[in-house]
N, C-alpha and C positions, 0 to 999 in steps of 0.2 A: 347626123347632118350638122354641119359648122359653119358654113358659108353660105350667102345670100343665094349664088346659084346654084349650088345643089337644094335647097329649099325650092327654089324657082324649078328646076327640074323634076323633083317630086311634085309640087301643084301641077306643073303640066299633065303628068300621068291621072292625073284624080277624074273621075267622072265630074259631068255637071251638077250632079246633084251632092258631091262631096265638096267641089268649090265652094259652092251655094252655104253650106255649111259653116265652110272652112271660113267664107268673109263673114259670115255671122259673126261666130265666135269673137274673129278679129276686131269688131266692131264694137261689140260689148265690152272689149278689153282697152278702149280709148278711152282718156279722159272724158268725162258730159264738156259740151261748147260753153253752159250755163250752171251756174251751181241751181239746186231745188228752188230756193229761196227767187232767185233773180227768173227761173222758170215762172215763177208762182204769182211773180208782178209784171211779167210778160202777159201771161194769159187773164190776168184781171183787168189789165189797160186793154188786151185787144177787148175782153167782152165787153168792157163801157164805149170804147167805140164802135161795136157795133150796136152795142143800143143808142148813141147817138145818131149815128147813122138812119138806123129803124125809126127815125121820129124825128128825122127829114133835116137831120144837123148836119154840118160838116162841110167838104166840098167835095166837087162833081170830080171823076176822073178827068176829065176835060180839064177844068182846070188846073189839078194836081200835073197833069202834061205839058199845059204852056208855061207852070212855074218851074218846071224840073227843066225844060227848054231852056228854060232863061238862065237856070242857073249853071247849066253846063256852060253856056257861052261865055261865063263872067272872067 
Protein backbone atom coordinates (compact mmCIF):
# COMPACT_ATOMS: atom_id res chain seq x y z
CA UNK A 1 0.00 0.00 0.00
CA UNK A 2 1.49 3.58 -1.17
CA UNK A 3 -1.23 5.94 -1.38
CA UNK A 4 -3.53 7.45 1.22
CA UNK A 5 -6.55 5.77 -0.63
CA UNK A 6 -5.62 2.40 -0.79
CA UNK A 7 -4.78 2.76 2.98
CA UNK A 8 -8.28 4.38 3.38
CA UNK A 9 -9.72 1.35 1.50
CA UNK A 10 -8.11 -1.28 3.58
CA UNK A 11 -9.39 0.55 6.96
CA UNK A 12 -12.79 0.36 5.39
CA UNK A 13 -12.57 -3.43 5.18
CA UNK A 14 -11.27 -3.88 8.86
CA UNK A 15 -13.89 -4.91 11.44
CA UNK A 16 -14.82 -2.54 14.32
CA UNK A 17 -12.79 -3.79 16.58
CA UNK A 18 -9.53 -3.59 14.27
CA UNK A 19 -10.32 0.17 13.77
CA UNK A 20 -10.73 0.52 17.32
CA UNK A 21 -7.21 -0.85 17.46
CA UNK A 22 -5.99 0.62 14.56
CA UNK A 23 -6.80 4.46 16.03
CA UNK A 24 -5.08 3.35 19.15
CA UNK A 25 -1.89 2.68 17.82
CA UNK A 26 -2.29 5.83 15.74
CA UNK A 27 -2.77 7.76 18.67
CA UNK A 28 0.26 6.68 20.60
CA UNK A 29 2.19 7.38 17.69
CA UNK A 30 1.44 11.35 18.00
CA UNK A 31 3.37 13.74 19.38
CA UNK A 32 2.09 14.48 23.58
CA UNK A 33 0.04 18.23 23.24
CA UNK A 34 2.45 18.88 26.56
CA UNK A 35 5.93 17.79 27.41
CA UNK A 36 6.03 15.56 31.05
CA UNK A 37 7.30 18.51 32.72
CA UNK A 38 4.54 21.35 31.63
CA UNK A 39 1.93 17.94 32.20
CA UNK A 40 3.28 17.92 35.83
CA UNK A 41 2.61 21.85 36.43
CA UNK A 42 -0.72 21.46 34.93
CA UNK A 43 -1.93 18.97 37.28
CA UNK A 44 -0.20 20.64 40.51
CA UNK A 45 -1.97 24.14 39.70
CA UNK A 46 -5.24 22.30 38.91
CA UNK A 47 -4.88 20.55 42.48
CA UNK A 48 -4.22 23.90 44.41
CA UNK A 49 -7.18 25.12 42.77
CA UNK A 50 -9.20 22.81 43.70
CA UNK A 51 -8.05 22.91 47.19
CA UNK A 52 -8.74 26.61 47.00
CA UNK A 53 -11.86 26.05 45.88
CA UNK A 54 -12.74 23.19 48.80
CA UNK A 55 -12.11 26.21 51.34
CA UNK A 56 -14.57 28.45 49.74
CA UNK A 57 -11.82 30.55 47.58
CA UNK A 58 -12.19 31.45 44.31
CA UNK A 59 -15.22 32.54 42.08
CA UNK A 60 -18.70 31.32 41.44
CA UNK A 61 -19.39 29.84 37.87
CA UNK A 62 -21.83 32.60 37.76
CA UNK A 63 -19.49 34.77 37.79
CA UNK A 64 -16.71 33.33 35.67
CA UNK A 65 -20.01 33.55 32.91
CA UNK A 66 -20.75 37.12 33.10
CA UNK A 67 -16.91 37.91 32.91
CA UNK A 68 -16.29 35.52 29.86
CA UNK A 69 -19.75 37.52 28.55
CA UNK A 70 -18.01 40.54 28.77
CA UNK A 71 -15.05 39.67 27.37
CA UNK A 72 -16.32 38.05 24.31
CA UNK A 73 -18.24 41.47 23.52
CA UNK A 74 -14.88 43.63 23.89
Amino acid sequence: MSTVTEIQDAIDKLSGKEKTALAAWLESRETPFMSPEEEEVLLSRLDQASVELDAGKGVSLERVRTLVTKWATR
